[in-house]
C-alpha positions in Angstrom: 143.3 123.6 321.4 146.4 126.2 321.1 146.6 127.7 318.4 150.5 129.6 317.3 151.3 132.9 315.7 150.9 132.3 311.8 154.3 132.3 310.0 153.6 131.8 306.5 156.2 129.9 303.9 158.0 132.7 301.9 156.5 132.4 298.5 157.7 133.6 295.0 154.8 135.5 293.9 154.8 135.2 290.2 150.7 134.8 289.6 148.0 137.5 288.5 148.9 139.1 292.3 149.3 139.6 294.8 152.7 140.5 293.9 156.2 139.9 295.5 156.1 143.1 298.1 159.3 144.9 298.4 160.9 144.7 301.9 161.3 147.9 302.0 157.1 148.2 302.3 157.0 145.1 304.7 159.6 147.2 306.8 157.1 150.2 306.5 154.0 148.5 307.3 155.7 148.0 310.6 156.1 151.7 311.6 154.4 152.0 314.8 150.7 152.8 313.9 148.8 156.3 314.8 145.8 158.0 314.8 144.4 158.5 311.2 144.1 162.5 312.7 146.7 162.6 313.6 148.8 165.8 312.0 151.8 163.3 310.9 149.1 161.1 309.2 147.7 163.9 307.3 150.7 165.1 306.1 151.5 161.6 305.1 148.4 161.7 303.2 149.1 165.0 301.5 152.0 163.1 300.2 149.8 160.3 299.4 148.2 162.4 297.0 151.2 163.6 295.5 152.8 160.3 294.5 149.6 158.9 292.9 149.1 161.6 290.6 153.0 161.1 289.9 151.6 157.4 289.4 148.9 157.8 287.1 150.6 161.0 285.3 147.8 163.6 286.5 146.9 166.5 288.3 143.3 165.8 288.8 142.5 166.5 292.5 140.3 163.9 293.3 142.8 161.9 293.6 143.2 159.0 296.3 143.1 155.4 297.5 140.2 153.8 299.0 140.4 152.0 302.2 139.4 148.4 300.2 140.8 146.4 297.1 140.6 147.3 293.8 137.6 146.2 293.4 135.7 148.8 295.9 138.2 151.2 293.4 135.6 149.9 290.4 132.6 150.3 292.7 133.8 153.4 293.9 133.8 155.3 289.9 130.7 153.6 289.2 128.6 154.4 292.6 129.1 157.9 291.7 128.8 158.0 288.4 125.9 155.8 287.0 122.3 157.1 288.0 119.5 154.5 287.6 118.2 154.5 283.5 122.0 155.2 282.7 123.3 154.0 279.4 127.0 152.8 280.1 128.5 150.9 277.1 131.0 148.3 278.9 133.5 146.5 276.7 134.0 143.2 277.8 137.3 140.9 276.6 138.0 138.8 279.4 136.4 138.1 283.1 137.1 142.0 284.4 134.4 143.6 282.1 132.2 141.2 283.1 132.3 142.5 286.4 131.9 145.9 285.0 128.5 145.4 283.9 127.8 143.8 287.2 128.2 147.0 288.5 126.4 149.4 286.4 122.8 146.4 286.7 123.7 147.0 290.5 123.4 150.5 290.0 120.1 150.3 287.8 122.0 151.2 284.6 121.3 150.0 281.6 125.0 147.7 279.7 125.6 147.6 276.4 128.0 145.1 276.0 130.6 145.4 273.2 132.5 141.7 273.5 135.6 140.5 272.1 137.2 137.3 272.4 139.3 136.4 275.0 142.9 137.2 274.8 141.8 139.8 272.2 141.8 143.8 272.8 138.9 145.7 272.9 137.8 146.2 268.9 137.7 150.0 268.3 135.3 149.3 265.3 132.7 147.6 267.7 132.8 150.4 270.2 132.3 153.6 267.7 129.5 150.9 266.0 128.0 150.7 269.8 128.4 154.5 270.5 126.4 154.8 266.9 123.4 152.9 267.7 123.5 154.4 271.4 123.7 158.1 271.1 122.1 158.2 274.6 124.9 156.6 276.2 126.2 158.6 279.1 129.8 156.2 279.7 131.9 154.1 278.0 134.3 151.6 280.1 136.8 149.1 279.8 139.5 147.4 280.6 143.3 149.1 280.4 144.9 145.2 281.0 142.7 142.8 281.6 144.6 140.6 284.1 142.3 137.5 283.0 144.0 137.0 279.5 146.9 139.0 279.8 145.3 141.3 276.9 146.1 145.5 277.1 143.8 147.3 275.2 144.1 151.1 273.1 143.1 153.3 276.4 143.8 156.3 274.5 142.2 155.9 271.2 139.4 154.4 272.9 139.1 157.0 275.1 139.1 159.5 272.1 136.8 157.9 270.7 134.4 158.2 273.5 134.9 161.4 273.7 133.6 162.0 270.0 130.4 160.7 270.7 130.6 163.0 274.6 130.8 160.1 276.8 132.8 159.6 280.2 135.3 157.3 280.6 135.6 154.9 283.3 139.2 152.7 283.0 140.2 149.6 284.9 144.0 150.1 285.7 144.4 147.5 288.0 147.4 145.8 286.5 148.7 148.6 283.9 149.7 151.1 287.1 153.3 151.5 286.8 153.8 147.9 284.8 152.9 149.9 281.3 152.2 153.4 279.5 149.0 155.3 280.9 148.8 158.9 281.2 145.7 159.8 282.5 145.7 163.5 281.6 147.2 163.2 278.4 145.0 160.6 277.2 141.8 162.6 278.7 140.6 159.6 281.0 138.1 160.8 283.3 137.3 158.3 286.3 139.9 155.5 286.7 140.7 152.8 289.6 143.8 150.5 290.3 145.0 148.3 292.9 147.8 148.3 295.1 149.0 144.3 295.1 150.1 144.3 291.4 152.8 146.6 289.6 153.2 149.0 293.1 154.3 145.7 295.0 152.1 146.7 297.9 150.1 144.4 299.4 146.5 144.2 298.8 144.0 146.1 300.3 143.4 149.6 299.1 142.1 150.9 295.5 144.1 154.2 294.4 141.3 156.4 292.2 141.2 159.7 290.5 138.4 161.3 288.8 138.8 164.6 286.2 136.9 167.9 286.7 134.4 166.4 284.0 133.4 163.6 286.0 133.6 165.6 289.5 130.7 167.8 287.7 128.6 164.8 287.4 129.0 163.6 290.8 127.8 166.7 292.2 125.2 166.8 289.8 123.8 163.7 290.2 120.0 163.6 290.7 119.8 160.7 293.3 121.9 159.8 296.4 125.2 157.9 295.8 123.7 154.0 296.8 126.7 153.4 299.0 127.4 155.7 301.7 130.8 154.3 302.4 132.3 154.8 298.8 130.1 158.1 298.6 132.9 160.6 297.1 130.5 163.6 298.1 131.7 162.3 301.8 135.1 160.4 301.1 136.6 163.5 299.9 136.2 165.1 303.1 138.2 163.0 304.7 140.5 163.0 302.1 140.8 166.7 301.0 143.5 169.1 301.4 145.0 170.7 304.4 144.5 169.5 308.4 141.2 170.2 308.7 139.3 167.0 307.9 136.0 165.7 308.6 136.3 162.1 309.8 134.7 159.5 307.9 136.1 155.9 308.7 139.3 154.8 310.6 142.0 154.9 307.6 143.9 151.5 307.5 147.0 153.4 309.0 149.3 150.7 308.2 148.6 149.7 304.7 148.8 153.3 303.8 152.3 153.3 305.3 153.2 150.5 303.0 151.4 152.2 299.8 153.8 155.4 300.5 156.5 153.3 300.8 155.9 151.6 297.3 155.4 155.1 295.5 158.3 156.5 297.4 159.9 153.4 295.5 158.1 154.0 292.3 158.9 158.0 292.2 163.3 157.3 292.9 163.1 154.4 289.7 161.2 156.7 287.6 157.5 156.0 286.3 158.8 155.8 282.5 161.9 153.8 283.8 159.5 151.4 285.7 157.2 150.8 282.2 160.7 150.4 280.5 162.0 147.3 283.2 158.9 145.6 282.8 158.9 145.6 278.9 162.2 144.6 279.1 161.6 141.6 281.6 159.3 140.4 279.7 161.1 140.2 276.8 163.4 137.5 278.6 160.6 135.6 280.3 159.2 135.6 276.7 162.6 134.5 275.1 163.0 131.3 278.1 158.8 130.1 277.7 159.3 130.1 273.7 162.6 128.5 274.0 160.6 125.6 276.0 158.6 125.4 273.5 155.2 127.0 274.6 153.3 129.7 272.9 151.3 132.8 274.4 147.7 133.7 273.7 147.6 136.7 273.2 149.3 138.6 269.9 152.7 140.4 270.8 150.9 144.0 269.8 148.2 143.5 272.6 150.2 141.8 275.0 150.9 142.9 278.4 154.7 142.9 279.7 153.6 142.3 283.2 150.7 139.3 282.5 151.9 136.7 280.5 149.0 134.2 279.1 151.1 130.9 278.4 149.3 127.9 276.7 149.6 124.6 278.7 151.2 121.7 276.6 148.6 119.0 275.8 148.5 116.0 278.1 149.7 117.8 281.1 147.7 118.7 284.0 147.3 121.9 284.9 146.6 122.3 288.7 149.4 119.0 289.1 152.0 121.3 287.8 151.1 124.6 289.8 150.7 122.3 293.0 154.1 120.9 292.3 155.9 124.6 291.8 153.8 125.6 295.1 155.0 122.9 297.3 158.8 122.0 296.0 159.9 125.6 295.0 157.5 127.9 296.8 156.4 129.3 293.6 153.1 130.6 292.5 152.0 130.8 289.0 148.4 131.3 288.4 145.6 129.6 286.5 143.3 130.1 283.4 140.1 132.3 284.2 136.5 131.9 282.9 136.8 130.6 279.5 140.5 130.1 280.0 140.0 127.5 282.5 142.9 124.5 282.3 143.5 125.9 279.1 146.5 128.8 280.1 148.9 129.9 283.1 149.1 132.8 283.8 152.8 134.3 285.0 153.1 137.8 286.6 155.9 139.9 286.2 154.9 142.9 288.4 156.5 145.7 290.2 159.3 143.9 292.7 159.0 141.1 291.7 159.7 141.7 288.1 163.2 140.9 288.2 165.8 138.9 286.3 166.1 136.1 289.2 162.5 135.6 289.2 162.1 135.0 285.5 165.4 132.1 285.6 163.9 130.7 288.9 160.5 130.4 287.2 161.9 129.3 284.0 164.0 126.8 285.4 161.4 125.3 288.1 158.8 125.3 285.0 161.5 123.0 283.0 162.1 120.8 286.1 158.4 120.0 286.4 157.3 119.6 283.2 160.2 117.7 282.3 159.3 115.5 285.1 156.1 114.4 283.7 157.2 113.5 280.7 155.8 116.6 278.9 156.9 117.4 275.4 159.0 120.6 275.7 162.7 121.5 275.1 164.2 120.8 278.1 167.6 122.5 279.3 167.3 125.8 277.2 164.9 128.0 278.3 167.2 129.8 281.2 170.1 130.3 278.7 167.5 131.7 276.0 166.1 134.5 279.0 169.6 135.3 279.9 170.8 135.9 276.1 167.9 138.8 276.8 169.4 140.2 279.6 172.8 140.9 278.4 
């Protein structure tokens, strides 16, 4: 058996991410690759530094991305900052607080779960209510944009509000990073973790972090041993400190990092603020063309996020027929209902690169061909024009 180099179908990446990855970073990731001790890769990683805390509008120190997804970013704040008998209080609206309170049972914490619905935000009420009958709770966390329902929840009056009742703050900022508002500094969040393969355009593989003096206190206070030695920051941060001199840790994925500088480089010449504003604006379009077809969102326009868009499926139609048929005749992804959500929604992505006019007719347009096609029960022939009346 011969097997041949993989060459993959160029896809239009319009799901829950990855995201379409700017050729600009593809052209980056193919810089010739050196030593992660290298003195050029250091001062790459300096800059590194720089850009993220441009990115998530701070100047806490500890401030990084670690060498895995997003989700090793979530392991990585709550590894170092739940201790075993730890009282966290995890809101959960959708499938990515769920996973939250994986973590803290895995770290021998104790969740208390605030729930919402799905497709709702995070009840402020039902968290001071929690923080009441829980005066021992050390951390409050919760989903920024939960990427499951396409939800966005109050990260700064939430995080107030943990603060009244002195709790840490531990945010998941996976898909709000440079697709909507956050200021990490202003808004007093202490640990928070993000991924690369949605609003940065990069492609998946590393978890950008940063953690306050507050919760750097608590790390070095901590009574037992960090469980994971890998995502250990007490070690990490040697490697990723200031300055040339740095104590190895693990072989830095040389390559991906390229591409991450390349997307901030990106990020930093549009202008953080001028990135949140294309993405509320492109969504205002994509929302103009999937009304005009006459399908509804989940989630109420206050809470919704610009760059996740939770669209009801029309009754009758089948769900993973119509994302098969954009897949295989127009090379476009879209993805599906989560959890609870299951059949019921798709869910479109508008992130970073890819979160363009041409995508959003393309999508609209493919979406009109296929449904139409099956005889579904839309307005057919509008939906582009309605988008583009946006644009103008």
């Amino acid at each position: 058996m011969t097997i041949s180099s993989f060459k993959p179908t160029p896809r239009t990446l319009m799901g829950p991410g990855p995201s379409d990855v700017s050729p600009r970073v593809l052209e980056a990731l193919a810089r010739p690759t050196i030593g992660h001790l290298d003195s050029e890769f250091v001062s790459m990683m300096d800059e590194m530094k720089q850009l993220l805390q441009y990115a998530f509008k701070t100047k806490n120190e500890l401030t990084f991305p670690v060498s895995a997804p997003g989700s090793a970013g979530m392991e990585t704040c709550f590894a170092n900052l739940v201790e075993p008998g730890d009282k966290v209080i995890v809101c959960q609206n959708g499938v990515f607080g769920g996973r939250m309170k994986e973590n803290v049972t895995r770290c021998g914490g104790i969740a208390v779960m605030v729930e919402d619905e799905w497709g709702k935000a995070v009840d402020i009420a039902k968290l001071e209510q929690a923080l009441k009958d829980n005066p021992d709770a050390k951390i409050v966390a919760f989903v920024h944009a939960e990427t499951s329902t396409g939800a966005q929840s109050d990260a700064k009056a939430l995080t107030a509000l943990a603060h009244q009742y002195d709790c840490l703050v531990i945010v998941d900022a996976v898909t709000s990073l440079a697709g909507t508002e956050l200021r990490v500094d202003d808004w007093g969040i202490d640990a928070i973790y993000s991924g690369t393969q949605k609003c940065l355009s990069a492609p998946p593989g590393l978890s950008p972090v940063s953690f306050n003096e507050r919760a750097a206190e608590v790390i070095k206070n901590r009574k037992t041993p960090v469980q994971s030695w890998f995502l250990d920051l007490s070690l990490v941060m040697g490697y990723w400190g200031s300055g040339a001199k740095r104590a190895y840790h693990h072989t830095a994925p040389v390559n991906n990092l390229y591409g991450l500088h390349e997307s901030l480089v990106v990020l930093q010449e549009e202008g953080i603020e001028n990135s949140w504003a294309r993405h509320a604006k492109m969504h205002l379009a994509l929302r103009a063309g999937i009304e005009a077809l006459g399908l509804e969102f989940i989630v109420d326009e206050a809470d919704r996020l610009p760059q996740l868009n939770a669209v009801t499926i029309p009754d009758g139609v089948d769900d993973a027929a119509v994302r098969a048929k954009l897949l295989n005749d127009y090379n476009l992804e879209i993805g599906a209902g989560l959890g609870a959500l299951a059949g019921k929604v798709w869910r479109i992505g508008l992130m970073g690169f890819g979160c363009n006019a041409k995508n959003i007719e393309y999508c609209l347009n493919a979406l009109d061909e296929v449904l139409t096609g099956m005889g579904a029960k839309i307005n057919s022939g509008v939906a582009v024009d309605a988008a583009k009346a946006k644009l103008t």
